[in-house]
N, C-alpha and C positions, 0 to 999 in steps of 0.2 A: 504494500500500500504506500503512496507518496501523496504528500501534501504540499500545495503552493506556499511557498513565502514571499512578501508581498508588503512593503512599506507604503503606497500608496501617494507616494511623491518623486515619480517619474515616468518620463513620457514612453519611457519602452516599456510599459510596461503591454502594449498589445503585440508584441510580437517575441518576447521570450517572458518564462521565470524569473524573477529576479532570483528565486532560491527553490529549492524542491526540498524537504523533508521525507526521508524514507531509509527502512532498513537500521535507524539508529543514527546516522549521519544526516548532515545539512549539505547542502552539493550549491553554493553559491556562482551565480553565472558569472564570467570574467568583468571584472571593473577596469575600465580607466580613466585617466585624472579630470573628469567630467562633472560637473553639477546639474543638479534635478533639471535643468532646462536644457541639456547633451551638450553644453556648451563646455570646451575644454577650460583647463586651468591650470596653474604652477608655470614658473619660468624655469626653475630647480629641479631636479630631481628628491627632493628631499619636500619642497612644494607636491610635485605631480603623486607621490607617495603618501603624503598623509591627505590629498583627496579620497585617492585611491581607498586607504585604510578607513574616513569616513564613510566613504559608500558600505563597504565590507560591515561595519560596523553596524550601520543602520539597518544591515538585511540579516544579520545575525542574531540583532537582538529582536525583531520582529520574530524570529525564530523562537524566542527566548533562550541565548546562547551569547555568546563574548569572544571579544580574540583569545584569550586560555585556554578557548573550546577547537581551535583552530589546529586540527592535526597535518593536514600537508596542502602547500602553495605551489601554485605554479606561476611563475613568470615571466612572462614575454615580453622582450625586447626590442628594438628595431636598430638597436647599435649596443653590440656587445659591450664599449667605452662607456657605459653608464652604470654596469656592476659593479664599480668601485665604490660611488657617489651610493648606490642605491645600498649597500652592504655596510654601508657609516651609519644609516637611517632604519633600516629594517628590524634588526634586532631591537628595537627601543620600541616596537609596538607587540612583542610577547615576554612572556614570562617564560624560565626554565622548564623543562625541556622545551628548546625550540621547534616548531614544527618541521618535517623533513618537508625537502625544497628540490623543485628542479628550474634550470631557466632554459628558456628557449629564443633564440632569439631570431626574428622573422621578419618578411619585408613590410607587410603595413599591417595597422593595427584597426579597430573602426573610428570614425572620425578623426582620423591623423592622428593620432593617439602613438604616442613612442613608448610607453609601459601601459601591461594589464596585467592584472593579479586574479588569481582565477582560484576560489579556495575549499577546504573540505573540514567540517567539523564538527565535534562526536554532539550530538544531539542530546539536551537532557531530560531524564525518565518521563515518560507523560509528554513530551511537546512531538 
């Protein structure tokens, strides 16, 4: 069985999930550094990331869940030169153990978008 998640402040929401609930996990659709109007944002990488992490944030906790609950990220790129920048800022949005991670790095993103984060996490009893 899987359940929609669903903050109810943004425009995509007619054409994907923002989040699915099912099987114990939260399955979060990819973010990037965009606001509720899909209009980009950050000049920074450390800007484009903590967009990023609010979006993540808002669809988590609609979930009733946290970044704590965040067991593995994916990241996608458009220029590998941004993993350094992004690796100063990342770990400061979990706590120990960090979640396991892959990056990937790819030619476009949606909406010109140079990072998306794309995340999985353990869902809690009853949600």
């Amino acid at each position: 069985m899987k359940q929609q998640v669903e903050t109810g402040d943004t425009k995509s929401a007619h054409i994907l999930s923002q989040g699915i609930v099912s099987n114990g996990f939260i399955f979060v659709s990819g973010q990037v550094h965009c606001n509720e109007e899909l209009q980009l944002v950050g000049e920074t990488t450390e800007e484009k990331v903590a967009q990023i992490m609010k979006n993540i944030e808002k669809i988590l906790k609609a979930a009733g869940a946290g970044m704590n609950d965040v067991v593995k990220v994916v990241i996608y790129v458009t220029d590998m030169a941004q993993m350094p920048d992004f690796n100063k800022v990342y770990p400061t949005y979990f706590k120990a153990p960090l979640p396991v991670r892959e990056a990937v790095c790819v030619a476009a993103l949606p909406l010109g978008a140079s990072i998306e984060l794309s995340v999985i996490a353990s869902a809690k009893e009853g949600a």
